[in-house]
Each structure stands twice: as structure tokens, then as C-alpha cells.
ROVEXBA-906638 format. One line per field, with one value per residue (C-alpha): residue number from 0; residue in one letter; chain; x, y, z. Coordinates in nm, 3 decimals. Each point is the difference from the previous one (the first is absolute). Layout:
BEGIN
n: (NUM | ...)
res: (A | ...)
chain: (A | ...)
xx: (X | ...)
yy: (Y | ...)
zz: (Z | ...)
END
This chain:
BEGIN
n: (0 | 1 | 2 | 3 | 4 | 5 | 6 | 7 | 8 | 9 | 10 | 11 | 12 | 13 | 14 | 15 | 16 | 17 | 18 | 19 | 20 | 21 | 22 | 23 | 24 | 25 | 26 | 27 | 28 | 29 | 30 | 31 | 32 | 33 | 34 | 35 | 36 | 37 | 38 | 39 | 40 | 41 | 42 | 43 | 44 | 45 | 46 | 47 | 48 | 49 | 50 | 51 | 52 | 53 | 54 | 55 | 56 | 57 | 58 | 59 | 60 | 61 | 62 | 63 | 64 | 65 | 66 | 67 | 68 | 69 | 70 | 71 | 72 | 73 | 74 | 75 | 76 | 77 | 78 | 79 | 80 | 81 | 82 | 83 | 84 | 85 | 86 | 87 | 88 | 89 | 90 | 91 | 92 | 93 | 94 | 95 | 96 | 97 | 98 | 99 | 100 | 101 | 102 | 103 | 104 | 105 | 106 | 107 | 108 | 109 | 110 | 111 | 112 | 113 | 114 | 115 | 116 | 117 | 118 | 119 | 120 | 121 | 122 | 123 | 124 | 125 | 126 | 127 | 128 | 129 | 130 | 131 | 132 | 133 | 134 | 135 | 136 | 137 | 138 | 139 | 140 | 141 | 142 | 143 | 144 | 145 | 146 | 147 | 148 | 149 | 150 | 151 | 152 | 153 | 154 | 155 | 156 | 157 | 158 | 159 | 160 | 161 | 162 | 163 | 164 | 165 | 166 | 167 | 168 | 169 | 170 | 171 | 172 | 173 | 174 | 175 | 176 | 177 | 178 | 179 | 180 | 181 | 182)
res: (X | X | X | X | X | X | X | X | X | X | X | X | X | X | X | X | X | X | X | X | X | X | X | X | X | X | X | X | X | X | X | X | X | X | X | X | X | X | X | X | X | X | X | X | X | X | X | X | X | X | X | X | X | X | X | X | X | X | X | X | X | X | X | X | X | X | X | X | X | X | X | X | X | X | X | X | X | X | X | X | X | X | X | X | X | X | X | X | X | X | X | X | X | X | X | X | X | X | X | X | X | X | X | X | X | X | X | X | X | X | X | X | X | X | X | X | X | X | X | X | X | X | X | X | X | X | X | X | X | X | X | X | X | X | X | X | X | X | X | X | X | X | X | X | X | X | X | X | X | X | X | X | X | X | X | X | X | X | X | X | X | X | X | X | X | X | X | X | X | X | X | X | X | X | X | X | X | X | X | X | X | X | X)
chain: (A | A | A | A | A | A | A | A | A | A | A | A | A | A | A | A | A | A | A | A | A | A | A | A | A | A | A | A | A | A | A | A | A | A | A | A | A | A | A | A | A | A | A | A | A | A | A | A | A | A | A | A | A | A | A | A | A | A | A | A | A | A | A | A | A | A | A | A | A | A | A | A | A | A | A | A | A | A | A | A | A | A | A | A | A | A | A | A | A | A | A | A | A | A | A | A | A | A | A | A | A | A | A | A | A | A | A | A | A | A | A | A | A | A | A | A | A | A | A | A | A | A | A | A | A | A | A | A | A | A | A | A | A | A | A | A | A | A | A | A | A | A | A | A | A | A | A | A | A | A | A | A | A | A | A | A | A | A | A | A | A | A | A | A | A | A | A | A | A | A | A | A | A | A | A | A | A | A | A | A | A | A | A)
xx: (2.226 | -0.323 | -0.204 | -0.189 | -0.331 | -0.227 | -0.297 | -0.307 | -0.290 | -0.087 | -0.361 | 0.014 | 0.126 | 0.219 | 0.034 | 0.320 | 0.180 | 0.310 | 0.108 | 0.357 | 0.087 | 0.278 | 0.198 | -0.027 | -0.359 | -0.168 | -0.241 | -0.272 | 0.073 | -0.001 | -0.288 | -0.205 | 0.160 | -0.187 | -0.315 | 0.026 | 0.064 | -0.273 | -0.238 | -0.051 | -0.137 | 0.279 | -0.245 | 0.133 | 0.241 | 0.276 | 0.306 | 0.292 | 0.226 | 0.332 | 0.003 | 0.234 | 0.044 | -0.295 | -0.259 | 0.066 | -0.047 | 0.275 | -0.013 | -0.327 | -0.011 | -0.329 | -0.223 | 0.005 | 0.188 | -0.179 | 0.150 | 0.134 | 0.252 | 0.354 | 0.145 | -0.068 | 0.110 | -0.272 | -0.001 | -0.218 | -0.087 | 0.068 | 0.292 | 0.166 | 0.209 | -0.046 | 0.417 | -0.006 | -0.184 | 0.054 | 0.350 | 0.046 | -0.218 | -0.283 | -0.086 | -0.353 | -0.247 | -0.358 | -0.284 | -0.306 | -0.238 | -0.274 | 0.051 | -0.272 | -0.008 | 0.364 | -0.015 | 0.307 | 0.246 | 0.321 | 0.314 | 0.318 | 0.308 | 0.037 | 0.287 | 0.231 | 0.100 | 0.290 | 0.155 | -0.367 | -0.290 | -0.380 | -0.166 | -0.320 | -0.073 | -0.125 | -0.208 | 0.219 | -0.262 | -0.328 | -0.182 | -0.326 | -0.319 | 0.070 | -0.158 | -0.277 | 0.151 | -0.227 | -0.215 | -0.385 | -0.037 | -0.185 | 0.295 | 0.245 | -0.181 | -0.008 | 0.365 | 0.066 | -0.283 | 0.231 | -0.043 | -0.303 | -0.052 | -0.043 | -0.112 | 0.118 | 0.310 | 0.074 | -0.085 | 0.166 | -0.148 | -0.306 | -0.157 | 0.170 | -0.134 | -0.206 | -0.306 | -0.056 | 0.386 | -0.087 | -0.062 | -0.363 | 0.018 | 0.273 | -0.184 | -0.251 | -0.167 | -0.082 | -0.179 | -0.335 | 0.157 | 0.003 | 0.243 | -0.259 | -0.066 | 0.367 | 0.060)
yy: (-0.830 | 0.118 | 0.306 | 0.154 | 0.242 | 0.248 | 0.081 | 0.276 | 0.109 | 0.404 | -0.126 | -0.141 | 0.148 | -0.210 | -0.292 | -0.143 | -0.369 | -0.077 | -0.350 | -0.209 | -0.119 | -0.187 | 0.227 | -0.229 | -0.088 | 0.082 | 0.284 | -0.242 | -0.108 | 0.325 | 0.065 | -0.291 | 0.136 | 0.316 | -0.175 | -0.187 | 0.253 | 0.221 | -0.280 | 0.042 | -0.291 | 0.017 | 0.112 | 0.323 | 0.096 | 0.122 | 0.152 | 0.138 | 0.334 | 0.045 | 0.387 | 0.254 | 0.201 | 0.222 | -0.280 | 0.023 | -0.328 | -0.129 | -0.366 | -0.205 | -0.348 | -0.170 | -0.328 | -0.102 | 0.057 | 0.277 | -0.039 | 0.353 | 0.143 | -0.181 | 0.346 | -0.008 | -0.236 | -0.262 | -0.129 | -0.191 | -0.113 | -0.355 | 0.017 | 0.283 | -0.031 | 0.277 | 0.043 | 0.036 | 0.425 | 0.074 | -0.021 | 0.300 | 0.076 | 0.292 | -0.123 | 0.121 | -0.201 | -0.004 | -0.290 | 0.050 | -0.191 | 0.137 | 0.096 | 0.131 | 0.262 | 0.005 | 0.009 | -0.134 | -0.104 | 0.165 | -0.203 | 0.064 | -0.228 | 0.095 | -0.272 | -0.214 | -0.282 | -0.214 | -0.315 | -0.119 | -0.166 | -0.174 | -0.237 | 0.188 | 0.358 | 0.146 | 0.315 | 0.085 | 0.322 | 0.056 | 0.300 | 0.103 | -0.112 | 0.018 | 0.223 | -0.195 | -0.183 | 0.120 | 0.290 | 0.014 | 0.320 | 0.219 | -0.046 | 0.081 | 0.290 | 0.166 | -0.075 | 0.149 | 0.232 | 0.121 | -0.306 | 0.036 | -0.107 | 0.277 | -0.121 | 0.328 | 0.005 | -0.363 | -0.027 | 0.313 | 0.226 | -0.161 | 0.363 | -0.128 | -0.285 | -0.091 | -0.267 | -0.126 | -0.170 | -0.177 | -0.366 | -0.049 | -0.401 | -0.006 | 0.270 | -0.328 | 0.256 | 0.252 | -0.275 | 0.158 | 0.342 | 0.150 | 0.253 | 0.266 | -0.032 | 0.026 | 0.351)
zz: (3.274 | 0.116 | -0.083 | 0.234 | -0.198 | 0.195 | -0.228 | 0.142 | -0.215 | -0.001 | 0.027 | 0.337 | 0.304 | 0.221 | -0.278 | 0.006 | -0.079 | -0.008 | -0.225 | 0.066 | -0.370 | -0.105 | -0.299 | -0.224 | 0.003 | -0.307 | -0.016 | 0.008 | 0.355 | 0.106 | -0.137 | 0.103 | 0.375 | -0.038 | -0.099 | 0.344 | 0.207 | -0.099 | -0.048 | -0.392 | -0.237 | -0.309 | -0.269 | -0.113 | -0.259 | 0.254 | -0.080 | 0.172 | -0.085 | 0.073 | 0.098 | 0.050 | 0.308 | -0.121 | -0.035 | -0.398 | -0.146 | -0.228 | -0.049 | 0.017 | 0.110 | -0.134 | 0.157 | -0.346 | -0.341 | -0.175 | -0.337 | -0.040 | -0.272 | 0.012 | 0.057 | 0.414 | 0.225 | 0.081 | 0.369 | 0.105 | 0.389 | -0.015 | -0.204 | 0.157 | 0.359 | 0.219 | -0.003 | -0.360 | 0.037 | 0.381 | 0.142 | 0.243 | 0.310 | -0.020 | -0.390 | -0.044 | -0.162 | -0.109 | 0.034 | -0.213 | 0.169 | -0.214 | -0.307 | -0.109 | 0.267 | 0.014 | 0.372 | 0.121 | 0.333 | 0.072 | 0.035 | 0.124 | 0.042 | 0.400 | 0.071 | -0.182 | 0.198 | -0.079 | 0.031 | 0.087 | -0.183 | 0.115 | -0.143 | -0.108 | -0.015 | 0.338 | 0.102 | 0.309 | 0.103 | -0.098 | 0.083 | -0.010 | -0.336 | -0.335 | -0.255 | -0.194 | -0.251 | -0.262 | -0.011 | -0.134 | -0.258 | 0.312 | 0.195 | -0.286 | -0.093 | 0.366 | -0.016 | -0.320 | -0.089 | -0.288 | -0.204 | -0.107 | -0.381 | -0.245 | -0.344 | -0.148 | 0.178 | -0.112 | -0.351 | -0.096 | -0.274 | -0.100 | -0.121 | -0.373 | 0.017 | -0.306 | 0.123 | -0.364 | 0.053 | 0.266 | -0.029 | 0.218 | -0.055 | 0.260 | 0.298 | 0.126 | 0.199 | -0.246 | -0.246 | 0.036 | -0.007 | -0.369 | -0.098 | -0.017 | 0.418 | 0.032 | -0.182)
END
């Protein structure tokens, strides 16, 4: 059986590729097939969601085993076949192609086609350039000017903090810095 994915990007207008997958090729195939098509090196920490009809992710399939909690179900791309989370045509998914931006393609089982298979994945349409794969923190920040980092918003209530408890050998760049300059 084949599987027939269209994937766009809400960063780029007219960006669209469609890949022909065998359904039981492993995540990892498909995801080295994205790679290709866009024209990505595989250096990223990728992942894939399975997603409700809402875009919600529910299940996360990782490049590589992360090691969580015993509790949650642990798939991993090269170990997991594409048939094993995505049996019905218009499943949604989710490719984080970077992940530290989060900025991701959106994929949609268009076709199922059975009684078929190919030898190696294909990208039957392709559609207008890719996004960068990665973005430099300029470009981040004019596409997310909400990000910005906020000590005080991070670190929570620091006005109870008491400066004589803190351990100074462990700050490198406050060495020179006694704890009078600080107060």
C-alpha cells in the first residue's frame, strides 16, 4: 500500500511537496524523504506529531530515543512504521524541522493507495522554495518579537532572594564581582 503526504509551510507562500511512501516504511524514511525534497542536510533533532484534526499534537515520534519516563509511549523514527500511527486518509501530522524555533511543515495523508508499493519513497509534486531550514536569532526575533528573554519573567521571584546564599564559586563571570557590587 502506498501513502501519498502533502506537506506546506505557513511561512512560505506557494510551498508545496507532495511524497509517495510505502506504509510500511519507517518514520525514518519518511523523514530522510522530506530532507530531500526540500534540500535539507540531516543535522537537526527532527521530530514528527501525530495531530488531531485541530493541529493538537498527541503522539510524538522522535529522530532519536530521548529516554523519557516509562509511563508514555516511546516511538522512535527508525523503529516505528508509518502504518503503525496513521491508518485513515486526512491524518494530520506535524514535522519539526527546527526545533529550536519550533517552526514546522504541515502534513496531511491526501491519498491512500492500495494494492500498490515503489521501491523508494518519491516526491510526486514539488512546489515552489522551502523555508530556511534554520533561522539566525535576527530572523527569529522579527518572526516572533514576543520571545524576547525576560530575566525577571524567567527566574521567577528573585525579590526574596537572599545574595549571601548564593554560591559565587560556581557564577565564572561574576569572580571579580564581590557581593557588595551586587546588592
Amino acid at each position: 500500500m502506498i501513502y501519498r503526504f502533502t506537506f506546506i509551510s505557513d511561512e512560505v507562500d506557494h510551498f508545496l511537496r507532495e511524497i509517495k511512501i510505502n506504509s510500511d516504511a519507517s518514520f525514518l524514511d519518511f523523514h530522510k524523504a522530506i530532507l530531500e525534497s526540500v534540500g535539507y542536510p540531516d543535522d537537526q533533532m527532527t521530530s514528527f506529531f501525530i495531530c488531531n484534526e485541530d493541529w493538537e499534537k498527541e503522539t510524538e515520534i522522535t529522530r532519536e530515543d530521548m529516554g523519557t519516563s516509562s509511563d508514555v509511549d516511546n516511538y522512535v523514527m527508525e523503529d516505528t512504521a508509518l502504518d503503525e500511527l496513521i491508518e485513515e486518509e486526512k491524518q494530520r501530522l506535524l514535522y519539526v524541522f527546527d526545533p529550536l524555533a519550533e517552526r514546522v511543515f504541515f502534513i496531511e495523508l491526501s491519498e491512500i493507495i492500495p494494492g500498490k508499493s515503489i521501491e523508494e519513497p518519491i516526491c510526486s509534486r514539488k512546489e515552489g522554495k522551502a523555508p530556511k531550514q534554520t533561522l539566525d536569532f535576527d530572523q527569529l526575533m522579527s518572526i516572533n518579537p514576543s520571545s524576547s528573554f525576560d530575566i525577571d519573567d524567567s527566574f521567577g521571584d528573585n525579590e526574596n532572594v537572599d545574595i549571601d546564599e548564593l554560591d559565587m564559586e560556581g557564577i565564572g563571570f561574576l569572580d571579580d564581582i564581590s557581593n557588595d557590587d551586587i546588592i
